[in-house]
C-alpha positions as CSV (number, residue, x, y, z in Angstrom):
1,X,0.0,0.0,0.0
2,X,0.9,3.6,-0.4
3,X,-0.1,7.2,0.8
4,X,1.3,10.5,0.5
5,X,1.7,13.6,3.1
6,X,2.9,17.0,3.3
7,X,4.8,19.0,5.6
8,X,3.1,22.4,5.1
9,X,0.1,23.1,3.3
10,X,0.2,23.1,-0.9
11,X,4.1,21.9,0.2
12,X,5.3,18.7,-2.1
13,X,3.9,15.2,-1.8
14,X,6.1,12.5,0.1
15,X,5.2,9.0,-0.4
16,X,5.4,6.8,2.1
17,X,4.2,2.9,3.2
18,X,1.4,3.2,5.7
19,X,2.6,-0.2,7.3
20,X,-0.5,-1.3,9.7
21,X,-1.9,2.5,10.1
22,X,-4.7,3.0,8.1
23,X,-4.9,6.7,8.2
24,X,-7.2,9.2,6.9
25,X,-7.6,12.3,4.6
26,X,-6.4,15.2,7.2
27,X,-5.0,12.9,9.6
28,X,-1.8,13.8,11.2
29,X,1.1,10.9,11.2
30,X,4.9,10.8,11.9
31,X,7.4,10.8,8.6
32,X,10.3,9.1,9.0
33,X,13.2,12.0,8.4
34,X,17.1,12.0,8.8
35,X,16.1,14.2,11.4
36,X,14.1,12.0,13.0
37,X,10.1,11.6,12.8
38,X,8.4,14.3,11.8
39,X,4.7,15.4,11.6
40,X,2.7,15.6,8.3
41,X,-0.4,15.3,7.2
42,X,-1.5,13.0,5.2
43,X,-3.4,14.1,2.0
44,X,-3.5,10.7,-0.2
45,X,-5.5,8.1,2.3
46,X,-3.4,4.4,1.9
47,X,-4.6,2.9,-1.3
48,X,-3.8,-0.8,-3.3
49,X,-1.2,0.0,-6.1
50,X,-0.6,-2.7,-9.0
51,X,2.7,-2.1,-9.6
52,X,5.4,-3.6,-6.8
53,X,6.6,0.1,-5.8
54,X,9.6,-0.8,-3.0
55,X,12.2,1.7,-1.2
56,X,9.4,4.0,0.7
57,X,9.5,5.4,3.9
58,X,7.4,3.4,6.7
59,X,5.2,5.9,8.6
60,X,6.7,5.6,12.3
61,X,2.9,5.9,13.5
62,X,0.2,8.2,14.6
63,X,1.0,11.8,15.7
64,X,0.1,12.1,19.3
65,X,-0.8,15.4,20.8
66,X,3.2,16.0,22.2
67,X,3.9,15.6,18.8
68,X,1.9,18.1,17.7
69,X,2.6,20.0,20.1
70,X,6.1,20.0,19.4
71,X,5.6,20.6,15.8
72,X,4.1,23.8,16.4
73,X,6.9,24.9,19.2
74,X,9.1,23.9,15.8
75,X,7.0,26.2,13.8
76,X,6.9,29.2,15.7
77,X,11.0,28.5,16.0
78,X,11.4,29.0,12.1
79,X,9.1,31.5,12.2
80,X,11.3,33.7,14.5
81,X,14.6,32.6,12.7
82,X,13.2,34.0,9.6
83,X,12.3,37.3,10.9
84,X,15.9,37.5,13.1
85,X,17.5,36.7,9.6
86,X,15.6,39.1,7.2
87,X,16.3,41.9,9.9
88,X,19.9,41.2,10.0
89,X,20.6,40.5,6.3
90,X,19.1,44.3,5.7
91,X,21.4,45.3,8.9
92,X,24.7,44.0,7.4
93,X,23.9,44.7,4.1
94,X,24.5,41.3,2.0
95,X,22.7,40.9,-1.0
96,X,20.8,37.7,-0.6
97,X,17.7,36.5,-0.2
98,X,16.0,33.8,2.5
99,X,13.8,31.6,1.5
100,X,13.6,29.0,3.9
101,X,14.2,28.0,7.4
102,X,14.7,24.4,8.9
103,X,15.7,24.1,12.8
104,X,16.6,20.6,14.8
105,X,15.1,20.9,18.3
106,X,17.2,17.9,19.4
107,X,20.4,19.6,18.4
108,X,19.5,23.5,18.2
109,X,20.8,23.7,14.5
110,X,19.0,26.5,12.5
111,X,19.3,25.9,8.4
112,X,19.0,28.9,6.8
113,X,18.2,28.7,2.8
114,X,19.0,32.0,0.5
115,X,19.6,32.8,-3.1
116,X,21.5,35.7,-4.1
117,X,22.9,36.5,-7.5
118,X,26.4,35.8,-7.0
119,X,28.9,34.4,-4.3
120,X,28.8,36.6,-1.0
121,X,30.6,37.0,1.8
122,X,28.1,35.8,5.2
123,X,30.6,35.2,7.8
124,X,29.6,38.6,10.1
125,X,26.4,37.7,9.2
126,X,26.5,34.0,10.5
127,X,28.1,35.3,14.0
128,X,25.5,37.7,14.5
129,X,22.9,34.8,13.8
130,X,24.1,32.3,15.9
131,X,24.0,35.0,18.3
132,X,20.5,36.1,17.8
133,X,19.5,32.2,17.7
134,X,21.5,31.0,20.4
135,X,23.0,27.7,18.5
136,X,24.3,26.6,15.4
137,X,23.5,28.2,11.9
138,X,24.2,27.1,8.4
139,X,23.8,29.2,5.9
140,X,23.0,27.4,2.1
141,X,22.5,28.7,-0.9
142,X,19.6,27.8,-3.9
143,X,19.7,27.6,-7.4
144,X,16.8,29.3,-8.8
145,X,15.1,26.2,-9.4
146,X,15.6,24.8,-5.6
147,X,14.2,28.4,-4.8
148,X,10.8,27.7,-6.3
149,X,10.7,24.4,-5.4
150,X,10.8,25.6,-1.6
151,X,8.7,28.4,-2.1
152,X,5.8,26.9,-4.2
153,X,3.7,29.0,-6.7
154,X,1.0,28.6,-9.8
155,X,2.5,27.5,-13.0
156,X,1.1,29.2,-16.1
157,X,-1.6,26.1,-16.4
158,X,-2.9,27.1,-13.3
159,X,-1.6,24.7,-11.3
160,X,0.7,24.4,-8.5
161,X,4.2,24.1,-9.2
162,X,5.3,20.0,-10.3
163,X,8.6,20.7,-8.7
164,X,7.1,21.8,-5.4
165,X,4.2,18.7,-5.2
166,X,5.7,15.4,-7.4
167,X,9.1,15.7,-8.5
168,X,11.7,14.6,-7.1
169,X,14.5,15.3,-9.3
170,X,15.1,17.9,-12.0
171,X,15.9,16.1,-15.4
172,X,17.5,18.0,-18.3
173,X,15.9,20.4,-20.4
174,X,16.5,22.0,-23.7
175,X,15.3,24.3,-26.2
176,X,15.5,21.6,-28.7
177,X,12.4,19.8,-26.8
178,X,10.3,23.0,-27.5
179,X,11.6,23.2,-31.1
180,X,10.0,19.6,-31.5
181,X,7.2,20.6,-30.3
182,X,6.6,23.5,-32.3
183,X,6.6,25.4,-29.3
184,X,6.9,29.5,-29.6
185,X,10.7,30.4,-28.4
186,X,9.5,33.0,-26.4
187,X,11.6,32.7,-23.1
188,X,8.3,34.1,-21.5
189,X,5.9,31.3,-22.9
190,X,8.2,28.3,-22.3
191,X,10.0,29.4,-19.2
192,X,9.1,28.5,-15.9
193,X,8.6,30.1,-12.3
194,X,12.0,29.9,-11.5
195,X,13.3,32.2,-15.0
196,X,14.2,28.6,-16.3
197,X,12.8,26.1,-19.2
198,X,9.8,24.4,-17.9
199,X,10.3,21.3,-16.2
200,X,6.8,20.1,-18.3
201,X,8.5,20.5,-21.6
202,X,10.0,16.5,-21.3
203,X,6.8,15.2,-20.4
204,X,5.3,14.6,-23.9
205,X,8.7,15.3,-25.7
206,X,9.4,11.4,-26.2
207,X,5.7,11.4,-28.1
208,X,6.9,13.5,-30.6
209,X,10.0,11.8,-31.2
210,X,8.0,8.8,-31.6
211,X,5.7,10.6,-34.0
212,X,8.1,12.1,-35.7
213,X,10.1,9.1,-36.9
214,X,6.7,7.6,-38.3
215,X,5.3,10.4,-39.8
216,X,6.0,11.8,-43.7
217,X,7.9,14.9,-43.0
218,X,6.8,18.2,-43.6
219,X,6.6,19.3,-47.5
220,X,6.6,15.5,-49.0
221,X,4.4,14.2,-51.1
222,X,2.0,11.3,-49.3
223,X,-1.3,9.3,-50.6
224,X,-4.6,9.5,-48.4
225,X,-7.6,8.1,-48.8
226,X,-9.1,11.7,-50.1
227,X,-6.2,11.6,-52.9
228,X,-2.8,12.6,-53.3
229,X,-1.1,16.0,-51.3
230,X,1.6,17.4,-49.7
231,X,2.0,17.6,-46.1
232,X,2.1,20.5,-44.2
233,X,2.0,19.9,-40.2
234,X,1.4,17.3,-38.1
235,X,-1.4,17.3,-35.2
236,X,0.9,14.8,-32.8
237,X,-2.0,14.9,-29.9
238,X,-4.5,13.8,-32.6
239,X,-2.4,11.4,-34.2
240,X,-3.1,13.1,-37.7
241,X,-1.8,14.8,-40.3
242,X,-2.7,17.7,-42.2
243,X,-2.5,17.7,-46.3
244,X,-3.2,20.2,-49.0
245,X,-4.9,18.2,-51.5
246,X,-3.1,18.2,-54.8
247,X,-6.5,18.6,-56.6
248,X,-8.3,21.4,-55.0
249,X,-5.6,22.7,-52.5
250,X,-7.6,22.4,-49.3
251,X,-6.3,21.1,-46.3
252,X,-7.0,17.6,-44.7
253,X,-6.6,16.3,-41.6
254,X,-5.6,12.7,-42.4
255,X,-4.9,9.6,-39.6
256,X,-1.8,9.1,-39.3
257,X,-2.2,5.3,-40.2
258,X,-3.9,6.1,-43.1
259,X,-1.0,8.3,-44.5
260,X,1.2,6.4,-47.4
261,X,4.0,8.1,-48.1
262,X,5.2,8.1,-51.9
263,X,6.7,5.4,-53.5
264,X,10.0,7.5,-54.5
265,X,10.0,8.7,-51.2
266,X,9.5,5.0,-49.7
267,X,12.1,3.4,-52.0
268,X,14.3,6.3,-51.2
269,X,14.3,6.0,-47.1
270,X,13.8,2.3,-47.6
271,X,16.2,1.3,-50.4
272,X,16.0,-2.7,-50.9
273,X,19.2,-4.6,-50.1
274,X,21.1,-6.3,-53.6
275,X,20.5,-9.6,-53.3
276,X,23.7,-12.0,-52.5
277,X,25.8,-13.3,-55.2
């Protein structure tokens, strides 16, 4: 079985094996961390998954009112770090950024999270902080990816952010996925949250690779069942493509499967091999 919970609300999905708990919707449980348990909530109830999914998390147990308790000491803690931080970074001048907070109660170790445009120099700052705090402060910086993956947000579907809910890894990205996809190359229509490609742009990339190796390419000359054209785009979500009709010069939308390309262009992609001697 499987369910998923969250640390803060709209925060990214953790998976996790319910073991014998059989938690609901809302339900408060403890997440195994490298910290030690922590609370979440859980937000997917334990469900039956076909496929043998192995390697997940098993939920320590049900959140008891100490540990609740404690999770909200924890949140007022980051809270106050935050504030302390933003007030000294604008005291000592630095150019960065927080954006994130994480504190250890067991050990008193305060994670601070930034970005900032170039390499700076945070030693006074750190003193001053572990000061303020009273214990130990780290001081890490994002990339502006990691940024809005902490931070969350609404992608330009209108959904939340897939790096702050499901993924768990950022794969490469490249202009070359939007050029297959015909795609505008408008930095502002194919870039993300975070000023970067969007992370959405691999999802249905390897469909139009797939497509594109068994469609006629653009401008040949192909046979439909409504006569002979040219081609002149491809509807890859439809599984079509479109033809002007040689005869009349309308356009067609054609099934892809009922598309024959040429025979000059057949014999010339798929040249017969000279029989053996």
């Amino acid at each position: 079985m499987i369910c998923a919970v969250v640390f803060q609300p709209q925060g990214r999905l953790y998976y996790a094996d319910p073991g014998d708990l059989r938690p609901q919707v809302g339900d408060h449980v403890l997440y195994p961390t490298d910290d030690g348990p922590e609370v979440a909530q859980v937000m997917w109830a334990p469900q039956w998954v076909s496929d043998e999914i192995g390697g997940l998390p098993l939920l320590v147990g049900a959140a008891t009112l100490t540990d609740e308790q404690a999770a909200e000491v924890s949140r007022k803690r980051r809270a106050a770090a935050s504030v302390a931080a933003r007030k000294l970074v604008r005291e000592h001048d630095v150019p960065m950024k927080i954006v994130g907070v994480d504190w250890v109660a067991a050990t008193n170790h305060t994670t601070l999270y930034f970005t900032a445009p170039h390499r700076v120099d945070f030693r006074a700052l750190v003193r001053d902080l572990a000061a303020t705090l009273k214990g130990r402060v780290d001081l890490r910086q994002l990339s502006a990816r990691d940024e809005a993956r902490l931070t969350g947000g609404i992608g330009s579907c209108g959904r939340d952010l897939c790096c702050s809910t499901f993924l768990v890894d950022f794969e490469p990205v490249s202009v070359r996925m939007a050029k297959d996809q015909d795609l505008p190359l408008n930095p502002l229509r194919i870039s993300g949250a975070c000023g970067r490609l969007m992370c959405c742009l691999k999802y249905e990339h390897p469909l139009y690779q797939d497509f594109a190796e068994k469609a006629p390419a653009v401008g040949s000359d192909v046979e439909t069942p409504e006569g002979d054209g040219r081609v002149i785009g491809h509807d890859v979500p439809g599984e079509k493509v479109v033809v002007r009709m040689a005869a009349d010069g309308r356009r067609h939308a054609c099934a892809l499967a009922s598309v024959c390309a040429s025979r000059k262009a057949y014999e010339g992609r798929y040249e017969p091999a000279e029989p053996e001697v």
